[in-house]
N, C-alpha and C positions, 0 to 999 in steps of 0.2 A: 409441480412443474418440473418436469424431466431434466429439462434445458439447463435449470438453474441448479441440479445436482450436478450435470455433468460439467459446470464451470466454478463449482463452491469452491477448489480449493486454489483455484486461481484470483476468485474470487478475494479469497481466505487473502493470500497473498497479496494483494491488492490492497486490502485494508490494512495489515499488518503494516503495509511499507508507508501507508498514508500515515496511521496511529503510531507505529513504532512500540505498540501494548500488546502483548494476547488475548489480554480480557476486553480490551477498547475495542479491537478487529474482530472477534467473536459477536459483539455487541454491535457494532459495525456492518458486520455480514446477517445478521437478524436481522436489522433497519430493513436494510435492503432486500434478502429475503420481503420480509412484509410487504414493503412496497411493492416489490417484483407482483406476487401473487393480489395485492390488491387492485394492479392496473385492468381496466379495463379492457385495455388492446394491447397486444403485444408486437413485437415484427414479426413477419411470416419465416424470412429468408434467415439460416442459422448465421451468417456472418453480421447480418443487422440486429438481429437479438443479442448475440455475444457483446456487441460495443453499446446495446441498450441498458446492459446488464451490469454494466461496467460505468453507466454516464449516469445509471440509479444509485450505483455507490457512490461515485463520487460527490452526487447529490446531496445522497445522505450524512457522508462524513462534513460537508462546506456547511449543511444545516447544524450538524451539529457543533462544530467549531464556531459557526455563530452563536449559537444560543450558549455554549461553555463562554463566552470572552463577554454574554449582558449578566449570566447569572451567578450566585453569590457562593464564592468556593467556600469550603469547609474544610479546614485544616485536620488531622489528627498529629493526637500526640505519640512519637514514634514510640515511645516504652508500650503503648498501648495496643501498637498496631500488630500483628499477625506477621511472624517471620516468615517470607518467601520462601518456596521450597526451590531450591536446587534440582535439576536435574543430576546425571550420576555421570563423573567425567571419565572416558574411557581412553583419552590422547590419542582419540581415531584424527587423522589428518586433515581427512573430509570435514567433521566437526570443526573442526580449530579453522579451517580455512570459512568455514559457511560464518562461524562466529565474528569472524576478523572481517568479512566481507557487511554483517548486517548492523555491526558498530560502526564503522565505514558509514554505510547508508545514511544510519539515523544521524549522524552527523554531517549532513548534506542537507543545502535547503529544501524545503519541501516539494517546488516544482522539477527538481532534480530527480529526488527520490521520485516520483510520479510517475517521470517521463521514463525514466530505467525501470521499473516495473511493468511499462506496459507496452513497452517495446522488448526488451530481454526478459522480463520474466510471466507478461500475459502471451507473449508471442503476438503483437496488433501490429501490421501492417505502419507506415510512417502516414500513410492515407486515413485510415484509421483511427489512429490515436488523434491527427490534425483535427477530423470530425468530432471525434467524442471533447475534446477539448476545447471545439473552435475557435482554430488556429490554424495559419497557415501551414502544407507543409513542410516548408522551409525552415520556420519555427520550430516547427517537431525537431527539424534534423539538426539544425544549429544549439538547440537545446538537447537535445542528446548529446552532440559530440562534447559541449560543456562540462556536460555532469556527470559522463564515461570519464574524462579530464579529471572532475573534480574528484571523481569515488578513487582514480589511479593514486592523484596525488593525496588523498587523506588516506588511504592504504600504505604508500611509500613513506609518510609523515610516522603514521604509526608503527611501522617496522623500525623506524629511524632509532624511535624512542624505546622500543624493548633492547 
């Protein structure tokens, strides 16, 4: 599906800011993939697919947060587990700023984090987002200006503390 290449890494993004994982959001944007390509019908119109595409993630990731909160976690023992790899740190600005912005995020509640991804970083309209969420869109607007709020002040909190 053409459609769903050209929105994967918004996509990508999307799931990321839901999971707050790489592997979770990668795993995430497969679900979805699948889905996408197993529906039957799709919207015709590109701005109706775009927030189809987006209302299939979200789908995906509420399914899966249900099924993770009935079934039975598995702990590992940390001596045991595979040390994370680092990326390689260059004190590019840009970096330090995206880092400080996406620790930020994950520290905001979820429909915060949501509602800022898919207004500032899907680009969705407040009309939009109201629909894929349904919700009014006043909602949309009043929970944005919230969670713009909340990302400023958890940004200003953590400058406080370095």
């Amino acid at each position: 599906m053409e459609r769903l290449e050209r929105y994967r890494l918004r996509l990508f993004g999307y799931a990321y800011s839901l999971t707050g994982n790489r592997e979770e959001a990668e795993d995430l944007l497969q679900d979805c993939a699948l889905r996408a390509l197993a529906a039957s019908s799709t919207p015709e119109s590109e701005p109706a697919c775009r927030a189809w595409l987006f209302r299939v993630m979200r789908n995906a990731w509420i399914d899966r947060t249900r099924r993770r909160h009935t079934a039975c976690t598995v702990e590992f023992d940390e001596e045991t587990s595979e040390p994370e790899e680092k990326p390689p740190w260059d004190f590019d600005r840009s970096l330090i700023d995206t880092i400080a912005i996406h620790q930020a995020m994950q520290k905001l509640p979820v429909p915060y984090r949501e509602i800022i991804s898919l207004v500032d970083l899907a680009g969705f309209s407040y009309a939009e987002v109201a629909a894929l969420l349904e919700v009014p869109a006043g909602t949309v607007m009043s929970r944005l200006s919230r969670a713009r709020k909340a990302l400023l002040a958890e940004m200003t909190s953590a400058q406080l503390r370095t």
